[in-house]
N, CA, C and O atoms as a MOPAC input file, in Angstrom:
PM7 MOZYME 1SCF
protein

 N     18.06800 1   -11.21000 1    12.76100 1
 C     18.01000 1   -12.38500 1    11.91800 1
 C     16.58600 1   -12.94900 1    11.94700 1
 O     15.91100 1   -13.31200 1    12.91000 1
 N     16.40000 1   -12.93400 1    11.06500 1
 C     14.66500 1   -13.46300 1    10.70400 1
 C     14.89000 1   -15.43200 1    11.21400 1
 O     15.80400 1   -16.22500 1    10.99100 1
 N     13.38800 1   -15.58500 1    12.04500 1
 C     13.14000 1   -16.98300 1    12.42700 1
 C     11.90600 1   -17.14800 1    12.23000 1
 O     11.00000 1   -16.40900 1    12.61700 1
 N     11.81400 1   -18.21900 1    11.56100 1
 C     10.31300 1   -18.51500 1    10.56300 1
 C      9.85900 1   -19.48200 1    11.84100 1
 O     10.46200 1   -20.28200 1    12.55600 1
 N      8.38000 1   -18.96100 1    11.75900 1
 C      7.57200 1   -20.17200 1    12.69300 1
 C      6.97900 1   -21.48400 1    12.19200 1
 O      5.80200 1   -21.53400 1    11.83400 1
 N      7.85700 1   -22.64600 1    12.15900 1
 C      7.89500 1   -23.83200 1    11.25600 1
 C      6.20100 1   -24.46700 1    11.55200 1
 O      5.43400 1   -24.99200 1    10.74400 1
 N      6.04000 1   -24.22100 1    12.79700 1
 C      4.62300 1   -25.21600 1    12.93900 1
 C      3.68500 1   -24.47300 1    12.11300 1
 O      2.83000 1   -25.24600 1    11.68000 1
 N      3.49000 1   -23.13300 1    11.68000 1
 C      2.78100 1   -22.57200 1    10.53100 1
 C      3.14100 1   -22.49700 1     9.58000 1
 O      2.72900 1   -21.48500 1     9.01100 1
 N      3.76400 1   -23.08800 1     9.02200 1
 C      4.01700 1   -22.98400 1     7.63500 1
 C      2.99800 1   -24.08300 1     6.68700 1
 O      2.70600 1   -25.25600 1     6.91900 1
 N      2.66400 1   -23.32100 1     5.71800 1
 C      1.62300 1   -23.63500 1     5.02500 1
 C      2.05700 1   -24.97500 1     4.21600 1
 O      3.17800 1   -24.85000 1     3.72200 1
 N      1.57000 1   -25.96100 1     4.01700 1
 C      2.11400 1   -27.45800 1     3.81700 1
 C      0.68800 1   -28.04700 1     2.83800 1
 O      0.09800 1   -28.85300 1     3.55700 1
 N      0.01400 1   -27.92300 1     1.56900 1
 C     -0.81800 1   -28.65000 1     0.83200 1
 C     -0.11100 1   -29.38400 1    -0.15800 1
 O      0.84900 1   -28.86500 1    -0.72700 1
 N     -0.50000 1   -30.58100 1    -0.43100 1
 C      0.39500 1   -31.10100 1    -1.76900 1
 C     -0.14600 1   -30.23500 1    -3.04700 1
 O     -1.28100 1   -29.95000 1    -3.42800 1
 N      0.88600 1   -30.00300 1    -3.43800 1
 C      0.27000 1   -29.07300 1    -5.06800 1
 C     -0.13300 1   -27.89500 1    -5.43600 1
 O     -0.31400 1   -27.43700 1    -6.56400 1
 N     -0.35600 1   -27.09100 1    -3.62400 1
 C     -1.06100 1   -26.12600 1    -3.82000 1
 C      0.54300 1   -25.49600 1    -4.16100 1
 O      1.61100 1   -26.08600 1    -3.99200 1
 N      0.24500 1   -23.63900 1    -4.87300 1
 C      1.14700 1   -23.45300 1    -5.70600 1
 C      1.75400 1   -22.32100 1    -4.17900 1
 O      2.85400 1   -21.76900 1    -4.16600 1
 N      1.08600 1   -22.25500 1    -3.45100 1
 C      2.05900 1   -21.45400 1    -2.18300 1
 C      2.50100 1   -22.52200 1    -1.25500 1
 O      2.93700 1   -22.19000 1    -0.15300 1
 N      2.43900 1   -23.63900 1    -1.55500 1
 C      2.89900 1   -24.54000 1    -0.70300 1
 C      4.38600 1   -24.68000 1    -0.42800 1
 O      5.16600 1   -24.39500 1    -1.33600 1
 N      4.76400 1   -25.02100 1     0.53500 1
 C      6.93600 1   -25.43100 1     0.94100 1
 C      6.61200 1   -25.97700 1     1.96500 1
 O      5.51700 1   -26.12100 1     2.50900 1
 N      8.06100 1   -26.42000 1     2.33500 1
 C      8.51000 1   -27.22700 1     3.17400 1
 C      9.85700 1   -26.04700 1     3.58400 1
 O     10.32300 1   -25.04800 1     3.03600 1
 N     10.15000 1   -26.85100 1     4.91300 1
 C     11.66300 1   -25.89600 1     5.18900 1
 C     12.89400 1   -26.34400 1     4.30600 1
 O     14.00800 1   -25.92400 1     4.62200 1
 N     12.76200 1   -27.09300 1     3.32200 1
 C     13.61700 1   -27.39800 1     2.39500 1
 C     14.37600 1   -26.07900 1     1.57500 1
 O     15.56200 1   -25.88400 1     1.30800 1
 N     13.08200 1   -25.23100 1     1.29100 1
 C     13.44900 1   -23.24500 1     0.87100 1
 C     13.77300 1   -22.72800 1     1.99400 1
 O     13.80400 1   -21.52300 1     1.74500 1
 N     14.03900 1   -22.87100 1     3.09100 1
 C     15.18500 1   -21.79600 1     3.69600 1
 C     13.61300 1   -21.48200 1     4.93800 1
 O     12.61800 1   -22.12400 1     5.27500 1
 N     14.07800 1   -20.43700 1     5.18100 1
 C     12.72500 1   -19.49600 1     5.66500 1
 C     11.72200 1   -18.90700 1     4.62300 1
 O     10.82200 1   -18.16300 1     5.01100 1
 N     11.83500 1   -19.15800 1     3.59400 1
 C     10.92900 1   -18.26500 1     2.08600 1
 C      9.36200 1   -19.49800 1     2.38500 1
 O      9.37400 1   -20.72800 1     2.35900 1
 N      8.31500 1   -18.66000 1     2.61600 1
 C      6.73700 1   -19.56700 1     2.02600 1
 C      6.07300 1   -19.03100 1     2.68600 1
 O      6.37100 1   -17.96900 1     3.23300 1
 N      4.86100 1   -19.69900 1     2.82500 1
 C      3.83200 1   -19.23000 1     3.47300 1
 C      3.89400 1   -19.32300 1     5.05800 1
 O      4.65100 1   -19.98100 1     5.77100 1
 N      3.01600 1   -18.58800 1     5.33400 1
 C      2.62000 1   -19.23200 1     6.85400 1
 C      1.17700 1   -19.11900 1     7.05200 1
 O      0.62600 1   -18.23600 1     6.39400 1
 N      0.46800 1   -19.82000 1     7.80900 1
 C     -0.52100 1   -19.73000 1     8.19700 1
 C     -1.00400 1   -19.71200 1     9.54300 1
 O     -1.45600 1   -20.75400 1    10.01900 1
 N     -0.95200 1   -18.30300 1    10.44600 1
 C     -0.70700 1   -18.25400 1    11.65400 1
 C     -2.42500 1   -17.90900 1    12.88800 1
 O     -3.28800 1   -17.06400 1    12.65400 1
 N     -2.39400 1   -18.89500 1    14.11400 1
 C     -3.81100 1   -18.10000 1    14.42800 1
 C     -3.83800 1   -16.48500 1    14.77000 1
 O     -2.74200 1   -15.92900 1    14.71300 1
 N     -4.70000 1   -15.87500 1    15.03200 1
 C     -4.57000 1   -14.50000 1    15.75600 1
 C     -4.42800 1   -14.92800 1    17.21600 1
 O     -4.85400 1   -15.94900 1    17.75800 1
 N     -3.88500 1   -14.13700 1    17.61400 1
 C     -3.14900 1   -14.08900 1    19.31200 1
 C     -4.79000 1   -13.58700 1    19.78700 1
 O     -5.14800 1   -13.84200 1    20.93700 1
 N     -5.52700 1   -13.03300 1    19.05100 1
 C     -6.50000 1   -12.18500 1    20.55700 1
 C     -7.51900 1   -12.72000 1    19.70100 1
 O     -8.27600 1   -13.36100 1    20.42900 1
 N     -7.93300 1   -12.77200 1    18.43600 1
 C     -9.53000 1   -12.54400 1    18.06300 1
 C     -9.94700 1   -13.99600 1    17.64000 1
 O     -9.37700 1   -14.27400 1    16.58500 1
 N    -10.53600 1   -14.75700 1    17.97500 1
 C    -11.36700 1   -15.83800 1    17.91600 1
 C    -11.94800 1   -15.62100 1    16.47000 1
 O    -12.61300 1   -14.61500 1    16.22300 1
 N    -11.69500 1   -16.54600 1    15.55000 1
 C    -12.17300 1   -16.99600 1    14.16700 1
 C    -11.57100 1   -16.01100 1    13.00600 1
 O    -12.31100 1   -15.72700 1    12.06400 1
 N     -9.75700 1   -15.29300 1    13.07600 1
 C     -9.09000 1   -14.77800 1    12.37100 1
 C     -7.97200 1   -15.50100 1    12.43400 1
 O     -7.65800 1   -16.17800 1    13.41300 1
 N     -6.99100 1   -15.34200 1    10.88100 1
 C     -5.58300 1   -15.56800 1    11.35800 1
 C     -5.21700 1   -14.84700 1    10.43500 1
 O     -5.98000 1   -14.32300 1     9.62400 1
 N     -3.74400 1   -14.71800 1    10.45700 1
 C     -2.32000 1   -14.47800 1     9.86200 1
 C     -2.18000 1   -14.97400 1     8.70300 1
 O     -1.81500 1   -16.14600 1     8.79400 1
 N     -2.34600 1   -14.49500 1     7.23900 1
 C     -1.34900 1   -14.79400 1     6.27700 1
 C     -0.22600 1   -14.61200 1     6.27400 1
 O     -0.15800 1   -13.46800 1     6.72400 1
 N      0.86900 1   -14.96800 1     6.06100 1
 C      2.24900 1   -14.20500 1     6.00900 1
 C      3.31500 1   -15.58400 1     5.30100 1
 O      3.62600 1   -16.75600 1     5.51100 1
 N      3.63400 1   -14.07900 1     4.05300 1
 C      4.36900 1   -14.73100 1     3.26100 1
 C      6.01400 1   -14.38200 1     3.31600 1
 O      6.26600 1   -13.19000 1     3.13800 1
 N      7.02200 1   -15.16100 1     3.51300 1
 C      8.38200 1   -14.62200 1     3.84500 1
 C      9.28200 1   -14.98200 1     2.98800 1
 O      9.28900 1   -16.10100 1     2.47500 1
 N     10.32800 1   -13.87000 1     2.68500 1
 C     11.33200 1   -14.17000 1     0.88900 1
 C     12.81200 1   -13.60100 1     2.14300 1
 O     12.91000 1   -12.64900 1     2.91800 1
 N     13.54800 1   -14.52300 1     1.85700 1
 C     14.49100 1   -14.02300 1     2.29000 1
 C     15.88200 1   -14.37300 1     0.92000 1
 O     15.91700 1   -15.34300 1     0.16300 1
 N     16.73400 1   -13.38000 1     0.98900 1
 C     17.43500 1   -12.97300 1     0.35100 1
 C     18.69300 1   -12.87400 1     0.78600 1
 O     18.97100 1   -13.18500 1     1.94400 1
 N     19.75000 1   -12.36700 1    -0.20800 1
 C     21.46400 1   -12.07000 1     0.50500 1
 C     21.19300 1   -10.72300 1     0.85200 1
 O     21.83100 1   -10.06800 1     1.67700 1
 N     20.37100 1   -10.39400 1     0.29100 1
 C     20.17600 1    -8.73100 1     0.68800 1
 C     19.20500 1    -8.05600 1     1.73400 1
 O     19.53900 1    -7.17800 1     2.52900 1
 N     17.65300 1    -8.73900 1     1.57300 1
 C     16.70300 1    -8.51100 1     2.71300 1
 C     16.06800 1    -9.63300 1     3.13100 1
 O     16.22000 1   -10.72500 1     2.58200 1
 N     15.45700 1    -9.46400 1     3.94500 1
 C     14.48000 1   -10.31000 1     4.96200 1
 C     12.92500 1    -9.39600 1     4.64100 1
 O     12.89900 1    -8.16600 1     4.66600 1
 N     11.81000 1   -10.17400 1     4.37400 1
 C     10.99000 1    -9.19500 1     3.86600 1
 C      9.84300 1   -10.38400 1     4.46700 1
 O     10.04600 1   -11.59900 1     4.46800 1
 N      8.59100 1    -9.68500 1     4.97200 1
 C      7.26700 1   -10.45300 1     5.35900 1
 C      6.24100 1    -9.58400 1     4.90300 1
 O      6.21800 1    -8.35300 1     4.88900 1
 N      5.56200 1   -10.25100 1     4.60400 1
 C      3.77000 1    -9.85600 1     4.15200 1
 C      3.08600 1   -10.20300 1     4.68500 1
 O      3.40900 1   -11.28200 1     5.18300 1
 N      1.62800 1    -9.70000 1     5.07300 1
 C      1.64800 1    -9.97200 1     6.39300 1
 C     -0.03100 1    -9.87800 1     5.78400 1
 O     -0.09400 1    -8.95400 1     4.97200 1
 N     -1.07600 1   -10.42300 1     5.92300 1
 C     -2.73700 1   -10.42800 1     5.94000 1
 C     -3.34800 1   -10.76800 1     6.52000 1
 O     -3.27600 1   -11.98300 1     6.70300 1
 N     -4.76700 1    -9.74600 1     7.50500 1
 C     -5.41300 1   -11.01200 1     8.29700 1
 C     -6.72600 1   -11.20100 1     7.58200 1
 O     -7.41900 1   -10.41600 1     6.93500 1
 N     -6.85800 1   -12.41800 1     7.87700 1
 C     -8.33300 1   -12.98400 1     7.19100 1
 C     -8.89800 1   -13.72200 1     8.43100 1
 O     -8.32900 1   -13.91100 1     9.50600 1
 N    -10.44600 1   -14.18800 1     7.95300 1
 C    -11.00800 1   -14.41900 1     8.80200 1
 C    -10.72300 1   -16.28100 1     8.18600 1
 O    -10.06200 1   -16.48300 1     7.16700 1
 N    -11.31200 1   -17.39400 1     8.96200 1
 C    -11.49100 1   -18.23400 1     9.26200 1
 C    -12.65900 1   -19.19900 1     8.22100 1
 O    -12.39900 1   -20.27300 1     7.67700 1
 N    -13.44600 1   -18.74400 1     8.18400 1
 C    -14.98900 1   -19.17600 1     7.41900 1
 C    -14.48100 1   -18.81700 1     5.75700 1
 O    -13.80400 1   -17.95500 1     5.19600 1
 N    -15.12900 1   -19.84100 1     5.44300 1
 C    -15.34400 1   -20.21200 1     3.76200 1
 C    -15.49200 1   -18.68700 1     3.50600 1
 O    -14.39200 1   -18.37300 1     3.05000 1
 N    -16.25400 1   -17.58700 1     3.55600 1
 C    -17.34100 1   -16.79700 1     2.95900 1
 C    -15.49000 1   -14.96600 1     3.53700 1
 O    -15.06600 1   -14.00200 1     2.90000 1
 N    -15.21300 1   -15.44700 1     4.69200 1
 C    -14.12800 1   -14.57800 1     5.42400 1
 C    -13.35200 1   -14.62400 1     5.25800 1
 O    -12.82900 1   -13.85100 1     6.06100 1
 N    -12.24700 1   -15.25600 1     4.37600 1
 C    -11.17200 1   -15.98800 1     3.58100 1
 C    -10.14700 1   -15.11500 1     2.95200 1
 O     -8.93600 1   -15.30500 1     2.83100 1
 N    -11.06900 1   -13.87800 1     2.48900 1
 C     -9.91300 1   -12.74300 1     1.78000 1
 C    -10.20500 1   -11.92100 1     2.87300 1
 O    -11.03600 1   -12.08700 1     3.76600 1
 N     -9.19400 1   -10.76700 1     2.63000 1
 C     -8.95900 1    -9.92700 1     3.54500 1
 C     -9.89800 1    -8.44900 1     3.36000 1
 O    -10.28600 1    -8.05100 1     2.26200 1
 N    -10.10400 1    -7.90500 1     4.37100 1
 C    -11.15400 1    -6.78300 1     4.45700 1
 C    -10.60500 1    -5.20000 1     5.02500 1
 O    -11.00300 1    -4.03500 1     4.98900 1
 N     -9.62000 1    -5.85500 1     5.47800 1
 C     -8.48400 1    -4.51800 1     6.14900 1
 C     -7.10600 1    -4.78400 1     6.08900 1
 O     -6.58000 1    -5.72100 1     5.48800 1
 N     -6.45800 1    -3.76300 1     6.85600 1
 C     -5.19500 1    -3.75800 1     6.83400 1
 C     -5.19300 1    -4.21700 1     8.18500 1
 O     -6.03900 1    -3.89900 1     9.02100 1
 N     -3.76800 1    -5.32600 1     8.46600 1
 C     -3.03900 1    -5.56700 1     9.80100 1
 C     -2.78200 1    -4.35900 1    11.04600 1
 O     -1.79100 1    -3.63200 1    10.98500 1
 N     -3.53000 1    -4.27100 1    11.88000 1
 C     -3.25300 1    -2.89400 1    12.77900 1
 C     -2.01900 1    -3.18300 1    13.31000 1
 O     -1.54800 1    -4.29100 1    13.56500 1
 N     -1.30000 1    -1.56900 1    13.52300 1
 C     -0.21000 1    -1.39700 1    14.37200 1
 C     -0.06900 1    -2.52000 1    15.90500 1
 O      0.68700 1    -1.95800 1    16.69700 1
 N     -0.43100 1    -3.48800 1    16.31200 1
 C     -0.32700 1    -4.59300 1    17.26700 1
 C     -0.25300 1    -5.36300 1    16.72000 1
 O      0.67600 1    -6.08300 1    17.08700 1
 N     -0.75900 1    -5.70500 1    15.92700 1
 C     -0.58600 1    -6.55800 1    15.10700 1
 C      0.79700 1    -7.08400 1    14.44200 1
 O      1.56100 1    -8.04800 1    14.50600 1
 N      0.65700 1    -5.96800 1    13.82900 1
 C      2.40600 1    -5.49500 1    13.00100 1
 C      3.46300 1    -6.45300 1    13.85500 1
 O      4.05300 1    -7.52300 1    13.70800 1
 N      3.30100 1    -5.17000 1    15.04800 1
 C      4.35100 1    -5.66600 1    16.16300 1
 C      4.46400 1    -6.65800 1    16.41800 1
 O      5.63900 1    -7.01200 1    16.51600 1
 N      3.36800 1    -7.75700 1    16.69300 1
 C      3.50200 1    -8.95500 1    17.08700 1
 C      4.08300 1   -10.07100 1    15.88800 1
 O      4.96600 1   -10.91400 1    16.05000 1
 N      3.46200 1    -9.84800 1    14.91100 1
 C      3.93200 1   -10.38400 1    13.71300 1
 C      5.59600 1   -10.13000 1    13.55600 1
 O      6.31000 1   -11.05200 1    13.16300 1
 N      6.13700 1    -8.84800 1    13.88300 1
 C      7.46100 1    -8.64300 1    14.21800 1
 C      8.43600 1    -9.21900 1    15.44100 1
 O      9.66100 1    -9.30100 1    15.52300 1
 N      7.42500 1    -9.56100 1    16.30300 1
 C      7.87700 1   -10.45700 1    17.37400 1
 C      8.53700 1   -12.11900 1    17.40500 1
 O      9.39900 1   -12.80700 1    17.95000 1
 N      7.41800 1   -12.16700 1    16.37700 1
 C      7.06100 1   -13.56600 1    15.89100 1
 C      8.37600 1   -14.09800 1    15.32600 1
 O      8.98800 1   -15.10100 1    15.69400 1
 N      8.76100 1   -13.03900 1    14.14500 1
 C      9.59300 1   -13.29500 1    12.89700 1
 C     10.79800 1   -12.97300 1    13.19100 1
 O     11.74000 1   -13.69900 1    12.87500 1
 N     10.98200 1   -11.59100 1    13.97800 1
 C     12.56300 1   -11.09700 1    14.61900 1
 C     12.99000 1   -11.09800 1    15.79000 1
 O     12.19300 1   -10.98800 1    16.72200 1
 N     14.11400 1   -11.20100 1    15.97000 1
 C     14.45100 1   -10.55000 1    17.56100 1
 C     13.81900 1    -9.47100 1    17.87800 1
 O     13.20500 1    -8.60800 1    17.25200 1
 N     14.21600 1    -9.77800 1    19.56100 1
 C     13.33300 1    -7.98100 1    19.45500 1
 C     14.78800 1    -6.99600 1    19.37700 1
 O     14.46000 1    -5.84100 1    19.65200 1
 N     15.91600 1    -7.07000 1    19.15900 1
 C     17.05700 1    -6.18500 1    18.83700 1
 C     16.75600 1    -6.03700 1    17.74800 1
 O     17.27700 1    -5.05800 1    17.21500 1
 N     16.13100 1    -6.59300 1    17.17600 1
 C     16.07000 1    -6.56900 1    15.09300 1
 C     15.48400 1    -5.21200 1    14.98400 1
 O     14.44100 1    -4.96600 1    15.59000 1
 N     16.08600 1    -4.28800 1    14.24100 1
 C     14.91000 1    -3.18900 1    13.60100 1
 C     14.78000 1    -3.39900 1    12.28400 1
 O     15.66600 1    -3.74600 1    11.50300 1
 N     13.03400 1    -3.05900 1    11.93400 1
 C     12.28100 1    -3.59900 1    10.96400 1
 C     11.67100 1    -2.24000 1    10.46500 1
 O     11.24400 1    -1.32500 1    11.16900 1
 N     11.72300 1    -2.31000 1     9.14100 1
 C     10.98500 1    -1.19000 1     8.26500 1
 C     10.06500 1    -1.64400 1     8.03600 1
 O      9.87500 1    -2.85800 1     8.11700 1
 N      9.02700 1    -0.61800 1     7.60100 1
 C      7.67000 1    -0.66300 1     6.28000 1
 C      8.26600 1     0.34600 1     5.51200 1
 O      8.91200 1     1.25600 1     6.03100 1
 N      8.08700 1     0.23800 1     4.31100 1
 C      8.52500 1     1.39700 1     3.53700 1
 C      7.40200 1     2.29800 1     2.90100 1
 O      6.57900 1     1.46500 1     2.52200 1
 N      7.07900 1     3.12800 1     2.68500 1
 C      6.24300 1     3.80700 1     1.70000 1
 C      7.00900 1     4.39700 1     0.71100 1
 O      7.80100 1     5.28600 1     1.02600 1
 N      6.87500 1     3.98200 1    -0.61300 1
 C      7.41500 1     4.30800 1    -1.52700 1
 C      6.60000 1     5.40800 1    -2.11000 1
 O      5.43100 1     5.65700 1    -1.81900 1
 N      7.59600 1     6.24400 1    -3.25000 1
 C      7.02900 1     7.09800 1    -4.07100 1
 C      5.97100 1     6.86400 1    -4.80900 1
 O      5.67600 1     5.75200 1    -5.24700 1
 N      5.31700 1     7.93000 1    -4.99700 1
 C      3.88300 1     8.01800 1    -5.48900 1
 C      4.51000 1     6.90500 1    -7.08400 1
 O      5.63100 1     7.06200 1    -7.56700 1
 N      3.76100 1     6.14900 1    -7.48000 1
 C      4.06100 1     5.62100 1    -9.05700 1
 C      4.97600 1     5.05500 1    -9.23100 1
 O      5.52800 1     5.00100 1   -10.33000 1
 N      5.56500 1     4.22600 1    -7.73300 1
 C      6.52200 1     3.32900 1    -7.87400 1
 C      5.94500 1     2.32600 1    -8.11300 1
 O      5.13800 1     2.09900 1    -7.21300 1
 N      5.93100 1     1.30800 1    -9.16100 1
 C      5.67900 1     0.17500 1    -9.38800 1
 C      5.78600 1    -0.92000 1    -9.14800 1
 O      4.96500 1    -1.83300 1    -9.24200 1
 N      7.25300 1    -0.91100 1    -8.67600 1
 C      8.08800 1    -1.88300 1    -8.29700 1
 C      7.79400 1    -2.51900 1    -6.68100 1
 O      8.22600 1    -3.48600 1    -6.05300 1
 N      7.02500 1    -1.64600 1    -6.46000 1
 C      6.77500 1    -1.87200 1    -4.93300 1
 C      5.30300 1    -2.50800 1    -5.22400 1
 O      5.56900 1    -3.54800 1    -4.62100 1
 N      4.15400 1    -2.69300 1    -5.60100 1
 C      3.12500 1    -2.99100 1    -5.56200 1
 C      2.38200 1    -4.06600 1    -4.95300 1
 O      2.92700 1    -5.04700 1    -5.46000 1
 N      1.53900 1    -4.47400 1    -4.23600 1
 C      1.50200 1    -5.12800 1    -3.77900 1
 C      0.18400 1    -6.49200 1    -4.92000 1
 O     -0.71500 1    -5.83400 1    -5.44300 1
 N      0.11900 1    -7.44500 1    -5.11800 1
 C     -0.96300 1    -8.20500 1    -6.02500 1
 C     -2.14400 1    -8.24700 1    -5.11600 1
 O     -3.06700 1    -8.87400 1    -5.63400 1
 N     -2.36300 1    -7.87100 1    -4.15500 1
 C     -3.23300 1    -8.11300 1    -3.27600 1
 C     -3.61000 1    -7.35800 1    -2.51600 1
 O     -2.89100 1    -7.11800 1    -1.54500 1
 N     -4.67500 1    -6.80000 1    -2.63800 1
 C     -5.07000 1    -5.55100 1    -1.08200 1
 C     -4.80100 1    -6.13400 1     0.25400 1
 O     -4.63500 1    -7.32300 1     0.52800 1
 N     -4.79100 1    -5.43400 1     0.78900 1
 C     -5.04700 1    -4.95200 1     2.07600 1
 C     -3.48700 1    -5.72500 1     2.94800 1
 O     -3.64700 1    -5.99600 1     4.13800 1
 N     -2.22300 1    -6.00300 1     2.37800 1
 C     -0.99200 1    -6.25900 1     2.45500 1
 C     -0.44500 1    -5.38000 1     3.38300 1
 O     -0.98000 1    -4.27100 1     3.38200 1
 N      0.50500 1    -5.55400 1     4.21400 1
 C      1.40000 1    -5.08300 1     4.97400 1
 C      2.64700 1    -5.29600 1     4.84300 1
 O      2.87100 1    -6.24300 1     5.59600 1
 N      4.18500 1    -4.80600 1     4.04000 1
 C      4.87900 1    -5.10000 1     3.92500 1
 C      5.85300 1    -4.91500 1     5.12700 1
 O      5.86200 1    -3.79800 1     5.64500 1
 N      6.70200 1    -5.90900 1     5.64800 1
 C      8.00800 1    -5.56600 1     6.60600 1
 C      9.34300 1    -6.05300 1     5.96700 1
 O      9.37200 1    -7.17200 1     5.45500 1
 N     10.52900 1    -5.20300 1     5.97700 1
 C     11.90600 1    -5.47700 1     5.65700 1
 C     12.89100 1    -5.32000 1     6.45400 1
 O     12.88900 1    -4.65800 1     7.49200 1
 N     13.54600 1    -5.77400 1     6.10600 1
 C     15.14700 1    -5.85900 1     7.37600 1
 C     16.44200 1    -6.11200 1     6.25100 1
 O     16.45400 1    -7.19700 1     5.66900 1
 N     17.13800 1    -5.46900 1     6.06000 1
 C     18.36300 1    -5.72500 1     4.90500 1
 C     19.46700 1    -6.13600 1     5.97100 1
 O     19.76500 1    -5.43100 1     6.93500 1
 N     20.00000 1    -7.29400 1     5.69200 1
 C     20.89100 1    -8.44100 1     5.73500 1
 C     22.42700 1    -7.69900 1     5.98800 1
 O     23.02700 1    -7.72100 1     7.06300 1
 N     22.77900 1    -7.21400 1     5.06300 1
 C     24.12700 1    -6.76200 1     4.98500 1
 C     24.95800 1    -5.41400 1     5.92100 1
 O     26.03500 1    -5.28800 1     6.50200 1
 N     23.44200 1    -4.34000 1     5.59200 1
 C     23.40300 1    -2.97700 1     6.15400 1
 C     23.33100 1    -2.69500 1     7.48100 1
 O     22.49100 1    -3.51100 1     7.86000 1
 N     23.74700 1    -1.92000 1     8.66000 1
 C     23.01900 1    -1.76500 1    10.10600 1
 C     22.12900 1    -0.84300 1     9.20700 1
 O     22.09200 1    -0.43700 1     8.04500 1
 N     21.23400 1    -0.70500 1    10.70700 1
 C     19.86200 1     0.72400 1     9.84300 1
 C     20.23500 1     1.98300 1    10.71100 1
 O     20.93100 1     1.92000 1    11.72400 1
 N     19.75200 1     3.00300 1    10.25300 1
 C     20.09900 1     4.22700 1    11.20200 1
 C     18.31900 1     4.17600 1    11.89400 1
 O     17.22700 1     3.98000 1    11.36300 1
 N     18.67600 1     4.40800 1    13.04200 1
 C     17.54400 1     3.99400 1    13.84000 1
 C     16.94700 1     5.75300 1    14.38400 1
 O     15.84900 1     5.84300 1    14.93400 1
 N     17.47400 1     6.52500 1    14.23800 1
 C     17.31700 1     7.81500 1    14.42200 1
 C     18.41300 1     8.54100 1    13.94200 1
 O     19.53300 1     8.11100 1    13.66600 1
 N     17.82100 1    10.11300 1    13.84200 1
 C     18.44500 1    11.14500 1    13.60300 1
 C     19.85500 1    11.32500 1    14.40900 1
 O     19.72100 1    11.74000 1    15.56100 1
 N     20.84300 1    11.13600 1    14.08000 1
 C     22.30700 1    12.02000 1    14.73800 1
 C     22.11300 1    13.75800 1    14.40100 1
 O     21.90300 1    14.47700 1    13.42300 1
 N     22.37900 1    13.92800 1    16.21300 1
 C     22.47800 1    14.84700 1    16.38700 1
 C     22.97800 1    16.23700 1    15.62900 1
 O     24.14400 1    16.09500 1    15.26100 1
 N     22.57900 1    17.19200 1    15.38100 1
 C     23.26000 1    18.04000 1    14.49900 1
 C     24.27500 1    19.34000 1    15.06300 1
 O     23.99200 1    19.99500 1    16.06600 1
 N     25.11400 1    19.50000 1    14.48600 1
 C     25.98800 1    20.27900 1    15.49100 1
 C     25.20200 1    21.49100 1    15.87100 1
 O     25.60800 1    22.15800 1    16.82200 1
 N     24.14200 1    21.84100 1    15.24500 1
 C     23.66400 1    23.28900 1    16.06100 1
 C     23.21000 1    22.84200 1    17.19200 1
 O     23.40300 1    23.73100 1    18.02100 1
 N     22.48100 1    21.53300 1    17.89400 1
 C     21.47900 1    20.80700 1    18.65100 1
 C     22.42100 1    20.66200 1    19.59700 1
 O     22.08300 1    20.29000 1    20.72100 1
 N     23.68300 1    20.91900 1    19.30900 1
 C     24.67500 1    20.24500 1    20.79500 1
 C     24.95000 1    21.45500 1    21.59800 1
 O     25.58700 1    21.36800 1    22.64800 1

């Protein structure tokens, strides 16, 4: 079950990514980095009857460092997954098919995470009867 970190949540009057916990867990967040001095956490969260989904960007701090320059590293990820789920929760990234559209992201350097609501996930391969 997804748990939004309320003291980051992004709060400007007017600005157009702005909420309150009035939307559920769905908005922004604006989180520091755990290790690197003058970065943080974008992360935007939509939750649904169907998934739990986070986006995840780091940017730097300074006027000029503001957009993003890379992708969120694998520690990162995790922690950001720490943040948002249990740690019983299992969490996807998906890579979709080449020329899926539907998946796109408006913004480089994005990290998508999902968790569907309704479904358990298969967390590994079951065994195959030749393997036994």
């Amino acid at each position: 079950m997804i748990k939004v970190p309320e003291k980051y949540r992004f709060f400007k009057k007017e600005h157009p990514l702005s909420t309150t916990n009035k939307v559920g867990n769905n908005g922004t967040f604006v989180i520091p980095h755990y290790r690197i001095t003058g970065y943080r956490f974008i992360v935007f969260v939509t939750e649904t009857a169907d998934w739990e989904h986070v986006v995840v960007q780091v940017v730097g701090k300074k006027k000029k460092n503001s957009r993003p320059t890379r992708y969120p590293t694998h520690e990162e990820m995790e922690w950001i997954k720490r943040l948002f789920w249990l740690g019983t929760d299992t969490v996807l990234q998906y890579f979709p098919a080449e020329g899926d559209v539907t998946y796109q992201s408006i913004r480089e350097y994005m990290i998508h995470l999902w968790r569907p609501v309704k479904e358990e996930l298969i967390t590994k391969p079951e065994k195959s009867k030749k393997n036994e």
